[in-house]
C-alpha beads as a LAMMPS data file, in Angstrom:
LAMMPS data file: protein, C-alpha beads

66 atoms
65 bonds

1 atom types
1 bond types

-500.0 500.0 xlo xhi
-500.0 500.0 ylo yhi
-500.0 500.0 zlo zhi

Masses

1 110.0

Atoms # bond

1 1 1 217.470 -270.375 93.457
2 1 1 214.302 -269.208 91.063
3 1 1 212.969 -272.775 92.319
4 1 1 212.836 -272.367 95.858
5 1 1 211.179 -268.399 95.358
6 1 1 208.143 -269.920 93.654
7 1 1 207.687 -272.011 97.246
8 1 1 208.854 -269.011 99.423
9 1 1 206.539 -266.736 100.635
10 1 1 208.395 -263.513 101.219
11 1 1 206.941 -261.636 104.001
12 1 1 206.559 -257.289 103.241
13 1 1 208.825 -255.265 105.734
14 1 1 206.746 -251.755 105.653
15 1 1 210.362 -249.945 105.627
16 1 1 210.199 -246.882 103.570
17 1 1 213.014 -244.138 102.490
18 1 1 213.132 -240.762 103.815
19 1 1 215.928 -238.533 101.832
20 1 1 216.724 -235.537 103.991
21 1 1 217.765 -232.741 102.254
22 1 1 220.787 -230.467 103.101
23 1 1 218.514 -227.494 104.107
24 1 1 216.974 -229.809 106.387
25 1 1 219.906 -230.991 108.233
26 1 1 220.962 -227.257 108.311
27 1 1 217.850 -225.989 109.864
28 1 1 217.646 -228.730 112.667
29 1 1 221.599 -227.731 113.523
30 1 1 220.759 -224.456 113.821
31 1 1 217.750 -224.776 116.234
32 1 1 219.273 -227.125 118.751
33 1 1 221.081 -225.486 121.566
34 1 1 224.451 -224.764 122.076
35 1 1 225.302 -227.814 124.630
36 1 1 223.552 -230.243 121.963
37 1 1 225.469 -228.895 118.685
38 1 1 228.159 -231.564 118.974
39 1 1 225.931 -234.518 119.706
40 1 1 224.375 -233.345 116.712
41 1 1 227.304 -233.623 115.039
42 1 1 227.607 -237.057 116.013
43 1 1 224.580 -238.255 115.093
44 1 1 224.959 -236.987 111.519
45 1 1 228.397 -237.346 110.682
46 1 1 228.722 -240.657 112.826
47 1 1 226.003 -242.517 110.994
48 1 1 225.522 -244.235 114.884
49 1 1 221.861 -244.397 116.602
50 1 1 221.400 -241.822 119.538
51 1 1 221.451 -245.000 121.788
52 1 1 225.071 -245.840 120.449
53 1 1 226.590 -242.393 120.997
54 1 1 224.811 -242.024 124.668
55 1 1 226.405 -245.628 125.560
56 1 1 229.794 -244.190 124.296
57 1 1 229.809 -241.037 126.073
58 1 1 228.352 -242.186 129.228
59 1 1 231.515 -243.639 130.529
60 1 1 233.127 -240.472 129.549
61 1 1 230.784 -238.112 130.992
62 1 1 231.020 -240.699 134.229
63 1 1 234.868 -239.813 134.390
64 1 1 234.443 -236.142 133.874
65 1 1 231.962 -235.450 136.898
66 1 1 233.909 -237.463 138.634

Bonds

1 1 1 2
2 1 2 3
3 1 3 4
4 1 4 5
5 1 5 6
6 1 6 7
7 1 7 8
8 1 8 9
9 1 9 10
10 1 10 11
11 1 11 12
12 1 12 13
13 1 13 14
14 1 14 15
15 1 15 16
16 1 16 17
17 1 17 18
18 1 18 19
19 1 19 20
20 1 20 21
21 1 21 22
22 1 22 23
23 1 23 24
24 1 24 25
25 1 25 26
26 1 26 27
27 1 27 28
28 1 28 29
29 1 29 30
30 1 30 31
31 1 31 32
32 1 32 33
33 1 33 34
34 1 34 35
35 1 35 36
36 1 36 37
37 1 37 38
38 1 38 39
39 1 39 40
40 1 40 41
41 1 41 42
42 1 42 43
43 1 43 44
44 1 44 45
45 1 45 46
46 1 46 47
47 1 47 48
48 1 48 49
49 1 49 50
50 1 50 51
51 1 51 52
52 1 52 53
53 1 53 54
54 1 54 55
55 1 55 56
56 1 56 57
57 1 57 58
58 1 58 59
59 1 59 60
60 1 60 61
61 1 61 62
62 1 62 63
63 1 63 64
64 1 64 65
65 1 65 66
């Protein structure tokens, strides 16, 4: 495996970390409104992208109105 790296050139990826702290999370909670608390809640405690969660509840929202 240390062969082949010599040969490989290993393009950079530009990701960096953010750490949000618990103060942080606390303070966004607070200022969203009402309606958006438990999509909130999704978001953090889910782990999913917003694009996940709005293609799960769609359906359900769908079914509701309906």
């Amino acid at each position: 495996m240390q062969k082949w790296r010599r040969y490989i050139k290993i393009k950079k990826s530009n990701v960096f970390e953010v750490y949000v702290t618990d103060e942080e999370i606390q303070e966004a909670y607070e200022s969203y409104p009402e309606d958006l608390k438990p999509i909130y809640k999704l978001l953090i405690y889910s782990g999913n992208r917003l694009s996940h969660i709005h293609k799960m509840l769609k359906p359900l929202m769908n079914a509701i109105l309906l």
